[in-house]
DSSP file (Angstrom, degrees, kcal/mol; ACC not computed):
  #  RESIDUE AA STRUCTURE BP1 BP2  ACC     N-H-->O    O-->H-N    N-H-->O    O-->H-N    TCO  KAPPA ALPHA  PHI   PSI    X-CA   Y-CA   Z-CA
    1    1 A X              0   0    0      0, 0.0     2,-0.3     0, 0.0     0, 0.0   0.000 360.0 360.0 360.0 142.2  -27.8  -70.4   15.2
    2    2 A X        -     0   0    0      2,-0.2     6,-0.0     1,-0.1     0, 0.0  -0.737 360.0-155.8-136.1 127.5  -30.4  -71.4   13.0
    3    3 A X        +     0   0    0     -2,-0.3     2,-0.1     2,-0.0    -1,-0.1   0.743  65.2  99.9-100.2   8.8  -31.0  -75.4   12.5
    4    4 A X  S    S-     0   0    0      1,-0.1    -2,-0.2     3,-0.1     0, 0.0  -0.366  74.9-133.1 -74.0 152.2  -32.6  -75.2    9.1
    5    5 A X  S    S+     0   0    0     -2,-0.1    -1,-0.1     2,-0.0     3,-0.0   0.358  75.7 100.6 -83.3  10.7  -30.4  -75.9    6.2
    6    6 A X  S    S-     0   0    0      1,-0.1     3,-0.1     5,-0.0    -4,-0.1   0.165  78.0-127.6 -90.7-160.6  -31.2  -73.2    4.3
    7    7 A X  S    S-     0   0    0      1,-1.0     2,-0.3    -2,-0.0    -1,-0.1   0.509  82.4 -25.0-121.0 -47.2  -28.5  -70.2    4.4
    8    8 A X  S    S-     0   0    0     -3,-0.0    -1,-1.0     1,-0.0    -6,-0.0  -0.825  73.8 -93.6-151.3-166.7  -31.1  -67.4    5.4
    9    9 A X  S    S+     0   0    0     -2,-0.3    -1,-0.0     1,-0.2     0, 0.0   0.295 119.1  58.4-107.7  -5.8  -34.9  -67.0    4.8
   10   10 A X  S    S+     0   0    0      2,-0.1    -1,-0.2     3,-0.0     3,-0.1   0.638  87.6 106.8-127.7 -23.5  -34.6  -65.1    1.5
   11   11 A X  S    S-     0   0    0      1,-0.1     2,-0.7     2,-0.0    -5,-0.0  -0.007  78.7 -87.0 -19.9 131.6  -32.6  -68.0   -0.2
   12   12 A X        -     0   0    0      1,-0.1    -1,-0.1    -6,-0.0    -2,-0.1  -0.626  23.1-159.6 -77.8 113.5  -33.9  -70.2   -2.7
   13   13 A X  S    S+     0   0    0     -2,-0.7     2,-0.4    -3,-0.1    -1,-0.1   0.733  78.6  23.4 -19.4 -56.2  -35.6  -73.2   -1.9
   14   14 A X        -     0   0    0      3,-0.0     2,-0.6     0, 0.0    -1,-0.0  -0.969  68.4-145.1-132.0 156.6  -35.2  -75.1   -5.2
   15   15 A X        -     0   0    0     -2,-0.4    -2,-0.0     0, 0.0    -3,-0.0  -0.915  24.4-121.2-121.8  84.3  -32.4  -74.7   -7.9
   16   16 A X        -     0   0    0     -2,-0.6     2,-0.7     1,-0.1     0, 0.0   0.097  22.2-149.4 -34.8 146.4  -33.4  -75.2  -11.5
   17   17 A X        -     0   0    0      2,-0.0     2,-0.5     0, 0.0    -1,-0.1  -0.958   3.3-152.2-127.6 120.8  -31.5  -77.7  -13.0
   18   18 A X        -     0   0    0     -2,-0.7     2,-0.4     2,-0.0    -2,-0.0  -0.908  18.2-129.7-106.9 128.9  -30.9  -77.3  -16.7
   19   19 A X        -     0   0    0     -2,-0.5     2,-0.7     1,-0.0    -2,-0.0  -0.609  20.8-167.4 -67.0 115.3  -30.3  -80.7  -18.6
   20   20 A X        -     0   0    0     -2,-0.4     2,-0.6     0, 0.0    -1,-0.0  -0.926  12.9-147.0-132.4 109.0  -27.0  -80.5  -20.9
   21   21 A X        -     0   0    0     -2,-0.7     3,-0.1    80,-0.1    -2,-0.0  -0.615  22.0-138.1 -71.0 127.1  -27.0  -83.7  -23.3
   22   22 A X        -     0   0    0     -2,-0.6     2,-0.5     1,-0.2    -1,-0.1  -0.144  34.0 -70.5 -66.3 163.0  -23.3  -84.6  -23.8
   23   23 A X        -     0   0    0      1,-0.1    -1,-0.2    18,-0.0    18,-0.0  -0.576  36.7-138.9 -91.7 154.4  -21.7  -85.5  -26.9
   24   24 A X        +     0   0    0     -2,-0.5    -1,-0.1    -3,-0.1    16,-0.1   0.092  41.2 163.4 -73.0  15.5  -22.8  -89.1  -28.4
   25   25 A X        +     0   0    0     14,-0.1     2,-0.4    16,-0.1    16,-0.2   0.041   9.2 138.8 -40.8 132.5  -19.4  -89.7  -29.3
   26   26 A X  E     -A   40   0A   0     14,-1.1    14,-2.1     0, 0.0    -2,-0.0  -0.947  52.0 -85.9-171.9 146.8  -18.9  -93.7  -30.0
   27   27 A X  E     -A   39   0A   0     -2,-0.4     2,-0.3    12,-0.2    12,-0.2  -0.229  42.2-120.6 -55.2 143.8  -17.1  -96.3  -32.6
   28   28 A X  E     -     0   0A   0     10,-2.8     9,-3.8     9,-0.2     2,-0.5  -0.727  21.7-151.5 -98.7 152.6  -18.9  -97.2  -35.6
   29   29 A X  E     -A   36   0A   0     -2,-0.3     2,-0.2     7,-0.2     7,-0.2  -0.839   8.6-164.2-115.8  96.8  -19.6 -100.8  -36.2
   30   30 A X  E   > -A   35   0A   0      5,-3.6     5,-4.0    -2,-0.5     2,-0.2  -0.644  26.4 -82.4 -93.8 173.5  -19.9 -102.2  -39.6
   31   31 A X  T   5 -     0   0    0      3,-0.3     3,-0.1    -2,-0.2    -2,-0.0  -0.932  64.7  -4.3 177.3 167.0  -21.5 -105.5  -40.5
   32   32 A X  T   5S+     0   0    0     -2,-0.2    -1,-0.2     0, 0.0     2,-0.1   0.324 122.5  40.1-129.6 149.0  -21.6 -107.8  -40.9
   33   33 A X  T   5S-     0   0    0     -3,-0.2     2,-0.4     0, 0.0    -3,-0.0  -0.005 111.3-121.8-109.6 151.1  -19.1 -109.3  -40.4
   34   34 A X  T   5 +     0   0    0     -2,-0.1     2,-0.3    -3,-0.1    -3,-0.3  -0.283  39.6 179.9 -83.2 110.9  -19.1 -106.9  -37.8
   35   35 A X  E   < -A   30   0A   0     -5,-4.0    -5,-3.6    -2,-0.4     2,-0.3  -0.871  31.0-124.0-125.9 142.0  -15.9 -104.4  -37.8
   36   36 A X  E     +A   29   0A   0     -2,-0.3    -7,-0.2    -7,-0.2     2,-0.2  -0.636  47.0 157.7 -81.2 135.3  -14.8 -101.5  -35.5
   37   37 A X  E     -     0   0A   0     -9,-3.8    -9,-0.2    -2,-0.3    -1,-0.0  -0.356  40.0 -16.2-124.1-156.9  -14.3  -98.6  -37.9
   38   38 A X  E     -     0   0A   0    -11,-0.2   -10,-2.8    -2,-0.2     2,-0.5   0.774  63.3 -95.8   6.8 161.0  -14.4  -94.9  -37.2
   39   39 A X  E     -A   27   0A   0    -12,-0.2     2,-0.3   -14,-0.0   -12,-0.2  -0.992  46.7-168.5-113.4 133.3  -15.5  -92.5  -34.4
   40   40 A X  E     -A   26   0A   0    -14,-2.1   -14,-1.1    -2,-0.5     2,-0.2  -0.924   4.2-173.2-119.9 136.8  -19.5  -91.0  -35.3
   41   41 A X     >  +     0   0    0     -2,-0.3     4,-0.6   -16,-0.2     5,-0.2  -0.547  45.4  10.8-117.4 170.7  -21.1  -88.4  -33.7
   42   42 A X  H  > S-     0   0    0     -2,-0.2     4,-2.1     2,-0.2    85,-0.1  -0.142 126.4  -1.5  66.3-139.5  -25.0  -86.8  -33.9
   43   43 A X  H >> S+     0   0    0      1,-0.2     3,-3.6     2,-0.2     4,-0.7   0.964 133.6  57.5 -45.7 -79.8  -27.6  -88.7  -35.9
   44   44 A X  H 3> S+     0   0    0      1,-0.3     4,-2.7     2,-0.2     3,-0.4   0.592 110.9  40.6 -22.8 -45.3  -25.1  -91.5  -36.9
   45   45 A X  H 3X S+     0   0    0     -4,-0.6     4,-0.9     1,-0.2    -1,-0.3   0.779 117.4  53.3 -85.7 -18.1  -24.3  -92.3  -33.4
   46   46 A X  H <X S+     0   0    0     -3,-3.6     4,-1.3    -4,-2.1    -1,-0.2   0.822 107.9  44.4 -50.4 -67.9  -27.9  -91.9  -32.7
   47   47 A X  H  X S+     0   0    0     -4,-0.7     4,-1.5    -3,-0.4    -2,-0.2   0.653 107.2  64.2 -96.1 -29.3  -29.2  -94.3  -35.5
   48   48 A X  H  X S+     0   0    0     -4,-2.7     4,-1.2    -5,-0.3    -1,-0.2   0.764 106.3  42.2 -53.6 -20.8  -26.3  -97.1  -34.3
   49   49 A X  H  X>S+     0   0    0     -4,-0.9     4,-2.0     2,-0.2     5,-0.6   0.842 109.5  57.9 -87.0 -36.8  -27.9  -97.5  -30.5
   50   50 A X  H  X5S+     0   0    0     -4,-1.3     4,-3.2     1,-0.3     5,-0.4   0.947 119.0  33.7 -63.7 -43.2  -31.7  -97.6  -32.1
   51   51 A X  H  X5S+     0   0    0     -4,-1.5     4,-1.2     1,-0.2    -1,-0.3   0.748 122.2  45.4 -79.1 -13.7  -30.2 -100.8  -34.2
   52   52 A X  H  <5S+     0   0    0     -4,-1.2    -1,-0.2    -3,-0.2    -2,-0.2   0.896 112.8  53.7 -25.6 -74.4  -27.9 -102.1  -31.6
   53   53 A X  H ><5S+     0   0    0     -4,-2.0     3,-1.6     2,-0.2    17,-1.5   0.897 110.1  42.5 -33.4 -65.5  -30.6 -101.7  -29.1
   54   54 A X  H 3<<S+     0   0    0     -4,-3.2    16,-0.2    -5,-0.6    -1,-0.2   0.966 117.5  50.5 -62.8 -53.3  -33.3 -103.7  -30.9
   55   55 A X  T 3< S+     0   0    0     -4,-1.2     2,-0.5    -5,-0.4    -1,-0.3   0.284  92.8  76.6 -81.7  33.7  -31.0 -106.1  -31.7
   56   56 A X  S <  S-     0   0    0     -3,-1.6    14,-0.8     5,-0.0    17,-0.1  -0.976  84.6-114.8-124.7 121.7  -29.4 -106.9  -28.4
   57   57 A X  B >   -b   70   0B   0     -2,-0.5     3,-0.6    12,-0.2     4,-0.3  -0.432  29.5-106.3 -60.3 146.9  -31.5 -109.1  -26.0
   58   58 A X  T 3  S-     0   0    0     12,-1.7    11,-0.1     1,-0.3    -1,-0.1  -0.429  89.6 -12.0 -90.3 140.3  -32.8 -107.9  -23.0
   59   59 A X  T 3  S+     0   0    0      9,-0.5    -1,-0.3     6,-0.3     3,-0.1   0.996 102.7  98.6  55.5  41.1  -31.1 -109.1  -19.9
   60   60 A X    <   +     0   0    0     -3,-0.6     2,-0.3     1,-0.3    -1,-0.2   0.605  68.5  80.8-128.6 -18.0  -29.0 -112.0  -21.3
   61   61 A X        -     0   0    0     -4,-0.3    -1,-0.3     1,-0.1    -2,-0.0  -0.826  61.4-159.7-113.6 134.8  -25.7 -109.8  -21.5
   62   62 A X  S    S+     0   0    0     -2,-0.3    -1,-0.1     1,-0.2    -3,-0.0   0.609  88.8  61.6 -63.8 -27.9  -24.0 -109.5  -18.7
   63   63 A X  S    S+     0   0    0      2,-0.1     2,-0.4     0, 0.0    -1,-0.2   0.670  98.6  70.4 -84.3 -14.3  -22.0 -106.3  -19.9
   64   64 A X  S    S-     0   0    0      3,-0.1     2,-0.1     2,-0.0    -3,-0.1  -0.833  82.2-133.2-108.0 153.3  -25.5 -104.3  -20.3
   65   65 A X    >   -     0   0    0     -2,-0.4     3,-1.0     1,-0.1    -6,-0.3  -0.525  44.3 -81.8 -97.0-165.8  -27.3 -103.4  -17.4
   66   66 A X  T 3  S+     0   0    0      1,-0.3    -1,-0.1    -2,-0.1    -2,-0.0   0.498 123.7  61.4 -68.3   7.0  -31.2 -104.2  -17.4
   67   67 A X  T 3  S+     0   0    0      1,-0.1    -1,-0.3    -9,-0.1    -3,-0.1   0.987  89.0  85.9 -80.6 -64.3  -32.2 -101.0  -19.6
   68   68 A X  S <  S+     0   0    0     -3,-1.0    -9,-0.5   -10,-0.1     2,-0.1  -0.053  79.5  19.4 -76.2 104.6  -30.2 -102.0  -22.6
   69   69 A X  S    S-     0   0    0     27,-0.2   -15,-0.2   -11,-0.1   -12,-0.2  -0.090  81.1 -87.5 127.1 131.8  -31.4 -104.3  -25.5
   70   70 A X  B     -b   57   0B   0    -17,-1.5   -12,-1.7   -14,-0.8    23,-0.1   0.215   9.5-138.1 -30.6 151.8  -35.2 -105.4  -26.6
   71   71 A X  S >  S+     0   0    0    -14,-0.2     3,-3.2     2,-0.1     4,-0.3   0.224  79.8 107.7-112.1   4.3  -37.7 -108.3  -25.5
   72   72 A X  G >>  +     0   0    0      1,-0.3     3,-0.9     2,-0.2     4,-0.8   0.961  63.2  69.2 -75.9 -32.6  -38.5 -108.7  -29.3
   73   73 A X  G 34 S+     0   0    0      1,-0.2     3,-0.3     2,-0.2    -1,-0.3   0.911  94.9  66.0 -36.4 -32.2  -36.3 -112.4  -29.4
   74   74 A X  G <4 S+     0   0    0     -3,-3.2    -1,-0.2     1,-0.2    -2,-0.2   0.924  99.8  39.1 -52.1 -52.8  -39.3 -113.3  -27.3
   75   75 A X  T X4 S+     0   0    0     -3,-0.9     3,-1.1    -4,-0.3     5,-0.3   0.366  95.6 109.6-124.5 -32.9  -42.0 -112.9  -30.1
   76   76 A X  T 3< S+     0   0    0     -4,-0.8     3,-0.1    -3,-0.3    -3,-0.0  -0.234  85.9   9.1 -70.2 118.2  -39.5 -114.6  -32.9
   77   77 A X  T 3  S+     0   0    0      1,-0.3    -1,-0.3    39,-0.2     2,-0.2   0.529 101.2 107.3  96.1 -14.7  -40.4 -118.0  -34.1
   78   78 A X  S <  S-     0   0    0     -3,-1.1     2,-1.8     3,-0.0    -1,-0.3  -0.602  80.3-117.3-107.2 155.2  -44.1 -118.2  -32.3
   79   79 A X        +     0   0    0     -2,-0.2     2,-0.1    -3,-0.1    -3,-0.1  -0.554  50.0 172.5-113.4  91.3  -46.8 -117.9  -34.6
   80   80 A X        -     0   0    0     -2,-1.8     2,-0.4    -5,-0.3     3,-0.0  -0.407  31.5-113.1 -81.6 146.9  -48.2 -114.6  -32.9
   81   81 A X    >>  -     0   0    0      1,-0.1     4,-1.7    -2,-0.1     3,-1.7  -0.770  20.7-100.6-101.5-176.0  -50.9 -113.0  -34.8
   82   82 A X  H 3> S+     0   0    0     -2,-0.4     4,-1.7     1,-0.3     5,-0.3   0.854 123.2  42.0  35.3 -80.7  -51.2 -109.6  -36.8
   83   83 A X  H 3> S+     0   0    0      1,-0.3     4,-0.6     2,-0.2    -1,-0.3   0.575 111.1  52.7 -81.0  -6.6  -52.9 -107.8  -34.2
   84   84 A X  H <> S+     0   0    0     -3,-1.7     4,-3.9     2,-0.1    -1,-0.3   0.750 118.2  46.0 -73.7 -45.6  -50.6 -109.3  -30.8
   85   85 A X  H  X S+     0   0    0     -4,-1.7     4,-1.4     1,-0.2     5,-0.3   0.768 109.0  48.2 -82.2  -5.2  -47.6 -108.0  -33.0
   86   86 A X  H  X S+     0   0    0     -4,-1.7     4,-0.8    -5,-0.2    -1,-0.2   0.899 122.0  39.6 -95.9 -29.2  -49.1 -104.6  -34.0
   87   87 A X  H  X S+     0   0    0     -4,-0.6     4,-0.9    -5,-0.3     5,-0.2   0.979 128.2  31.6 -55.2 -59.7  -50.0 -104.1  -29.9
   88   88 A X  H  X S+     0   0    0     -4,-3.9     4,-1.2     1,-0.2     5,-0.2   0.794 108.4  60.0 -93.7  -7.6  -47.0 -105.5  -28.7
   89   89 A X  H  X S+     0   0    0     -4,-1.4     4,-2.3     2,-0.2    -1,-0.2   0.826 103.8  50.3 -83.0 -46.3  -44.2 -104.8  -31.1
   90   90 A X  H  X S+     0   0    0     -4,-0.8     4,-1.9    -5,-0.3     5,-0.3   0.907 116.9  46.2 -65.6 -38.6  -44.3 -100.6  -31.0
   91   91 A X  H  X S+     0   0    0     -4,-0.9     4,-1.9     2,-0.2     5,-0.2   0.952 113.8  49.1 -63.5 -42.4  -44.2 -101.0  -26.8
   92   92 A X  H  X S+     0   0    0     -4,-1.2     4,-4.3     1,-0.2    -1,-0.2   0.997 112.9  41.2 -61.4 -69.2  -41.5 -103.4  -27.2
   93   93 A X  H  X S+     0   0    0     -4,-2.3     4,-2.6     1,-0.2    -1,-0.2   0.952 121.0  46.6 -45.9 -41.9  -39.2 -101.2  -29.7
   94   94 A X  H  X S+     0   0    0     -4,-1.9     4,-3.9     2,-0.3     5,-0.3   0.984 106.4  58.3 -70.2 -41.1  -40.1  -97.7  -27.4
   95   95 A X  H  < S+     0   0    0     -4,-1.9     4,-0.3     1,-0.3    -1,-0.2   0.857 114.4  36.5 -36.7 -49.0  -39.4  -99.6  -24.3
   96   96 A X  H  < S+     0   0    0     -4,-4.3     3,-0.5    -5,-0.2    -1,-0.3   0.906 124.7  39.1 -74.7 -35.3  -35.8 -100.2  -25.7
   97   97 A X  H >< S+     0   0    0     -4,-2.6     3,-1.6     1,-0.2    -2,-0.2   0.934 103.2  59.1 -83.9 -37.1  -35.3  -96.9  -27.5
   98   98 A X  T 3< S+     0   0    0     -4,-3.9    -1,-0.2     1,-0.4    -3,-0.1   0.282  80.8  77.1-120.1  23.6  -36.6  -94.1  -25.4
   99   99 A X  T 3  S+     0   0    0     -3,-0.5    -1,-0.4    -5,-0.3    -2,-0.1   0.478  74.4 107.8 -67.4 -14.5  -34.5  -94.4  -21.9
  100  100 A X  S X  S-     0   0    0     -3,-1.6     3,-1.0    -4,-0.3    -3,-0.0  -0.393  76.4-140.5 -46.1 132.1  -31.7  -92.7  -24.1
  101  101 A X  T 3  S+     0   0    0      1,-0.2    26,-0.2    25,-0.0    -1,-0.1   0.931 100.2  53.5 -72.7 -29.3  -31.5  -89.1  -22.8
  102  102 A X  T 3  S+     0   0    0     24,-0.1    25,-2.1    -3,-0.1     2,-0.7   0.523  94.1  73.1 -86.8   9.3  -31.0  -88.2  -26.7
  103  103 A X  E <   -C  126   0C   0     -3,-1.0    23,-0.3     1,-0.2     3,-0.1  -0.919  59.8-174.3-117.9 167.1  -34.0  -89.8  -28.1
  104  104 A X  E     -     0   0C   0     21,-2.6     2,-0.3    -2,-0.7    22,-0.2   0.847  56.8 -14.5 -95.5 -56.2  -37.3  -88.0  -27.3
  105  105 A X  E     -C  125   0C   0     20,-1.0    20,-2.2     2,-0.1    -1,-0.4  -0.930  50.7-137.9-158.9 161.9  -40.4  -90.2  -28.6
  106  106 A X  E     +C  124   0C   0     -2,-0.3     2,-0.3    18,-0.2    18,-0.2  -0.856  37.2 150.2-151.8 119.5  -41.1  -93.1  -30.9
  107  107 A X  E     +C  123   0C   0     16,-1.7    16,-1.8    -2,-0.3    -2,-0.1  -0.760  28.8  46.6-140.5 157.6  -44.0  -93.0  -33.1
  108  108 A X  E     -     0   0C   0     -2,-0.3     2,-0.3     1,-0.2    -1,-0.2   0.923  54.6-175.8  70.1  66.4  -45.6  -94.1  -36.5
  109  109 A X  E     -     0   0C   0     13,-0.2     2,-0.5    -3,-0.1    13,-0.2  -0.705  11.5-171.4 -98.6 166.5  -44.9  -97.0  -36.5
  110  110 A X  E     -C  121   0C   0     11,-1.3    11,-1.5    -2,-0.3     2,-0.4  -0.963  12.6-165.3-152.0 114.2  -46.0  -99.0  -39.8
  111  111 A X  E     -C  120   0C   0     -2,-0.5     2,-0.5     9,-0.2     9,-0.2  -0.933   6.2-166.9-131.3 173.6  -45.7 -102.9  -39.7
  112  112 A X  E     -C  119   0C   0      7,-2.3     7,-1.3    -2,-0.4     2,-0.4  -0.999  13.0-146.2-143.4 130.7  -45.7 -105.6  -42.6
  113  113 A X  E     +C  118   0C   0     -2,-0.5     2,-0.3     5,-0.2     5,-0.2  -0.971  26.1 163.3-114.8 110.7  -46.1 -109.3  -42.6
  114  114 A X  E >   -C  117   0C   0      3,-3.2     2,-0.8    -2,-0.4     3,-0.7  -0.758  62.5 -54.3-129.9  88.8  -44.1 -111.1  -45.3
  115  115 A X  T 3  S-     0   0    0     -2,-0.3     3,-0.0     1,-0.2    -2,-0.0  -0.658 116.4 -27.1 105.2-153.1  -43.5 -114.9  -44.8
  116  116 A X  T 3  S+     0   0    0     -2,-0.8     2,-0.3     2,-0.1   -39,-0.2   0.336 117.8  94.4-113.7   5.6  -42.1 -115.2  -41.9
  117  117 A X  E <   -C  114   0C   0     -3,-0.7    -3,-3.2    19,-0.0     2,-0.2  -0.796  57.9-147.2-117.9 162.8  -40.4 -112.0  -41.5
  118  118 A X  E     -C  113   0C   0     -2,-0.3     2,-0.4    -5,-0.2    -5,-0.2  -0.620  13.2-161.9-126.0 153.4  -42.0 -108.8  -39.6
  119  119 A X  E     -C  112   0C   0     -7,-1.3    -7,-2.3    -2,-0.2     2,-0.3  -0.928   9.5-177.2-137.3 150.5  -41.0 -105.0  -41.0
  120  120 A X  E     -C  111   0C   0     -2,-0.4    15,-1.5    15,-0.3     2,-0.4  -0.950   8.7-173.6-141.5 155.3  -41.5 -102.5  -38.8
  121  121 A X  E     +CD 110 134C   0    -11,-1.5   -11,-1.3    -2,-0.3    13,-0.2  -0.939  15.5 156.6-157.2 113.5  -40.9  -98.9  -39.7
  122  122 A X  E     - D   0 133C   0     11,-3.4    11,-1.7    -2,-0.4     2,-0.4  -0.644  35.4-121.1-131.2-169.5  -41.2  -96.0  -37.0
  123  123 A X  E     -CD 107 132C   0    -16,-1.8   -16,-1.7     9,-0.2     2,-0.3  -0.979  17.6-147.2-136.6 145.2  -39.7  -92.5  -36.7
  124  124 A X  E     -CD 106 131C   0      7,-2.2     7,-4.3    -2,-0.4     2,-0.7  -0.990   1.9-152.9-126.4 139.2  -37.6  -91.5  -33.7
  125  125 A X  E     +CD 105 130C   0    -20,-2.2   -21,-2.6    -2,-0.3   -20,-1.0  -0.908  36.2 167.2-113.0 105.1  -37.9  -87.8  -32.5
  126  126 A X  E >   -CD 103 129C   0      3,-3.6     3,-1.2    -2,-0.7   -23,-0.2  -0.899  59.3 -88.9-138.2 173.6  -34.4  -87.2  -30.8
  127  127 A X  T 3  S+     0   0    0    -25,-2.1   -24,-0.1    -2,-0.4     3,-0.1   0.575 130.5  43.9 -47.6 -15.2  -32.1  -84.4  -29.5
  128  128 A X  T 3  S-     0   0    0      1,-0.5    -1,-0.3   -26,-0.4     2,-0.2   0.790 123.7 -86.6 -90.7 -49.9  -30.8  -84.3  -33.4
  129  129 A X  E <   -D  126   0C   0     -3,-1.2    -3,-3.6    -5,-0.1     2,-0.5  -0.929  61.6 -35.1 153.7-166.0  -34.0  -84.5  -35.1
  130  130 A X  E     -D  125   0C   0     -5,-0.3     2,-0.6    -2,-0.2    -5,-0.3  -0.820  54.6-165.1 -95.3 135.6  -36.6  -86.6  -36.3
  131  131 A X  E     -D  124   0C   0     -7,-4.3    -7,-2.2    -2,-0.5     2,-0.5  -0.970  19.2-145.2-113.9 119.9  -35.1  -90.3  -38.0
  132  132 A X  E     -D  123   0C   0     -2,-0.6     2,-0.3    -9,-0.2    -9,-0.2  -0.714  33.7-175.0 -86.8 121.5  -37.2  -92.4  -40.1
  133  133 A X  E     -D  122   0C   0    -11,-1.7   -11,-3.4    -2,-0.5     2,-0.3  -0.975   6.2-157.2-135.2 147.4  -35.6  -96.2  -38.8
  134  134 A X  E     -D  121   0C   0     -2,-0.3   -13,-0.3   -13,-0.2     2,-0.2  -0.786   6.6-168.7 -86.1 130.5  -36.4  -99.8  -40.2
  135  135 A X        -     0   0    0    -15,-1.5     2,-0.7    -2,-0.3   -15,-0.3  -0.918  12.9-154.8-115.5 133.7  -36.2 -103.0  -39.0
  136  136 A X              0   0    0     -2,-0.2   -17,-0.2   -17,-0.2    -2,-0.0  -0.854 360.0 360.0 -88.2 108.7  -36.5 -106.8  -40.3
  137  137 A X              0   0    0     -2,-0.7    -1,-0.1   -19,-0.1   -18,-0.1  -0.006 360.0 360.0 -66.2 360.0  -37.5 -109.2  -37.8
């Protein structure tokens, strides 16, 4: 009787694990004002979390746990300059986006100061493809 846990010596040690993304199935949300429509799959369902995400504060909702939802509410309303928002604003956005198993990277991002409103414009590299997303801050 053998105390190792293995089954015999010629057994494999480790077991390759292959990662199988599930489907993104999820209600679509229009707005606003903000209505449950439809069921969306792929990109769509994809391109609803990136704007969900960014716009849901981090840690304030009790219904998300602490991955889900942005710090960018911080940064709103302070008169940050140009070169704090072009450092912290792409860590901010990836931070939220890229703990999704379906999104990959987030990159080239392109911001603009108009006013008092921020644009940011990145590309997100996910399990679908690549998605050019916007946002107005």
């Amino acid at each position: 009787m053998a105390l190792s846990p293995l089954k015999s010596p010629e057994s494999p040690r480790a077991v390759k694990v292959t990662r199988v993304i599930g489907p993104s199935k999820t209600y679509e949300i229009f707005g606003p004002p903000y209505e449950v429509g439809g069921v969306i799959d792929g990109s769509a369902a994809i391109r609803q979390f990136i704007r969900k995400a960014i716009a849901t504060a981090r840690s304030r909702f009790m219904i998300y746990n602490s991955q889900y939802g942005c710090e960018i509410a911080d940064l709103i309303g302070q008169d940050t300059p140009m070169e704090l928002l072009q450092a912290e604003v792409p860590r901010i956005i990836r931070e939220a986006l890229i703990y999704d198993d379906r999104i990959n990277n987030v990159s080239n991002f392109v911001l603009g100061r108009a006013g008092d409103q921020l644009s940011v414009s990145f590309d997100v590299t996910t399990s679908e493809g690549v998605i050019k997303e916007g946002v107005v801050i």
